[in-house]
N, C-alpha and C positions, 0 to 999 in steps of 0.2 A: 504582565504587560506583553501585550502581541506584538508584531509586525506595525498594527493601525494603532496608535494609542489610543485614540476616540474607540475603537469603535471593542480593542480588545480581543479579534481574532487572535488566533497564534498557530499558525502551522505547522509541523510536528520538526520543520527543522530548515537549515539554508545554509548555504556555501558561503565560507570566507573567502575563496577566492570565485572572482570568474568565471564563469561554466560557458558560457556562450556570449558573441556580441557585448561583449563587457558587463553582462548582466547578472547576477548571482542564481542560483537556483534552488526553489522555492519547493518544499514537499510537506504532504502531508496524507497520511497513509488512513486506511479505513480496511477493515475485516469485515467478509459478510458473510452470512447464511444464507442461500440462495430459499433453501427453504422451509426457513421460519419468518424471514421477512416478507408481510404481505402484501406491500409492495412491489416484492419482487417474484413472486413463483409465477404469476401468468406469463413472464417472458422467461422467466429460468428454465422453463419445461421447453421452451420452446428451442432453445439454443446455450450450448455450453458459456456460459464467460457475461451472459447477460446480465446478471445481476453486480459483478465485478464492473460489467462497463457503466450502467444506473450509475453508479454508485460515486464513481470516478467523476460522472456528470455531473452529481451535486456537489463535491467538493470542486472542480470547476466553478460553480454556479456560486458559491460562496466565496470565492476568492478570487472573482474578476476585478478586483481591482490592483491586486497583484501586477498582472500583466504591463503595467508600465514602469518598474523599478523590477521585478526579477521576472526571473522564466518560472512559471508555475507549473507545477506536473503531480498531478495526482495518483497516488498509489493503490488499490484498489484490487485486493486479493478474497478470492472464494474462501470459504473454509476447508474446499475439495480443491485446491490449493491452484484456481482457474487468478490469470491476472490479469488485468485493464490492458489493451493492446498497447497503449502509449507507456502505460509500467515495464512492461519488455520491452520496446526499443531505447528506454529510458535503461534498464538493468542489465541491457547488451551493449550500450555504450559505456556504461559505466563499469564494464564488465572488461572491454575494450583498452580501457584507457588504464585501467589495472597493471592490464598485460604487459602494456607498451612499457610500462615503468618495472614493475619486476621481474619479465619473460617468461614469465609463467602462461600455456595458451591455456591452460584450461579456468583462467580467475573466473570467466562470467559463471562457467556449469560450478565451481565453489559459490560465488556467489547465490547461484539459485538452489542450491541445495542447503546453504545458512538459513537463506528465507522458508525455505521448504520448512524445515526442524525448527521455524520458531512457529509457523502455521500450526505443526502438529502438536508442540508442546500449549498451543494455544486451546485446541480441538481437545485435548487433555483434559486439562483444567475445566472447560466446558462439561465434557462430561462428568466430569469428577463433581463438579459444584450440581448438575442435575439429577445424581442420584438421591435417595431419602438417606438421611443421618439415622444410623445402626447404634444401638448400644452393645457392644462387642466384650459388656463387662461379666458374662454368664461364666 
C-alpha cells in the first residue's frame, strides 16, 4: 500500500518529521541510461543531465497529487552519474543540515560520493547481467 490507497502509488520513501512548512518530504528516485532509453538520446546528445531531467519530469507528473500533503522532490540520476538539478539542491541541503548537526563540513561531498558508489555498483551489475553466461567448467 502507497501513499494513495486507491490508487497504490508508493514513493520510494518520506520524512517522519517535517522537512519544510510543516510538510513531510516525499521522494522517489529513478536511474537512467541516457543512451539506451529511446526516449531519451535525441535530447541526451544534446546536453549533459537531460535525460536525468526527462526523467525527474515524469516522476513529477506522476505524483502531482503529492503536492498538497508533502513536499515531493524527484531524484533522478544518469548512469554517468549526471543528477536532476532539483536532486542537488535537494542533496545540498540535506547535505547542509548534516553538518549543522555533526560539524562535519564535508557531509554533503560524503553524501555525493555514497550515492556515486551505489550508481557504480549499480552500472556493475548492469554489465555484469549483460554479458553471455560462460561455462567455465573446461
Amino acid at each position: 500500500m502507497g501513499l494513495f490507497r486507491t490508487v497504490g502509488k508508493t514513493p520510494d520513501g518520506v520524512t517522519l518529521v517535517p522537512w519544510q512548512s510543516g510538510k513531510s518530504l516525499c521522494w522517489d528516485v529513478t536511474v537512467t541510461c541516457p543512451s539506451q532509453a529511446e526516449s531519451y538520446i535525441d535530447r541526451a546528445a544534446l546536453e549533459a543531465g537531460a535525460a536525468a531531467e526527462m526523467a525527474a519530469t515524469r516522476k513529477e507528473e506522476k505524483y502531482v497529487d503529492l503536492g498538497a500533503r508533502y513536499i515531493f522532490e524527484p531524484i533522478a540520476i544518469e548512469t554517468l552519474g549526471v543528477f536532476n538539478a532539483s536532486a542537488r539542491h535537494l542533496l545540498d541541503d540535506l547535505g547542509r543540515r548534516i553538518s549543522e548537526n555533526t560539524g562535519e563540513a564535508r557531509e554533503t561531498s560524503f553524501l555525493y560520493q555514497r550515492i556515486s558508489i551505489l550508481v557504480q555498483r549499480f552500472n556493475a551489475v548492469l554489465l555484469h547481467d549483460s554479458l553471455p553466461a560462460t561455462d567455465c567448467t573446461d
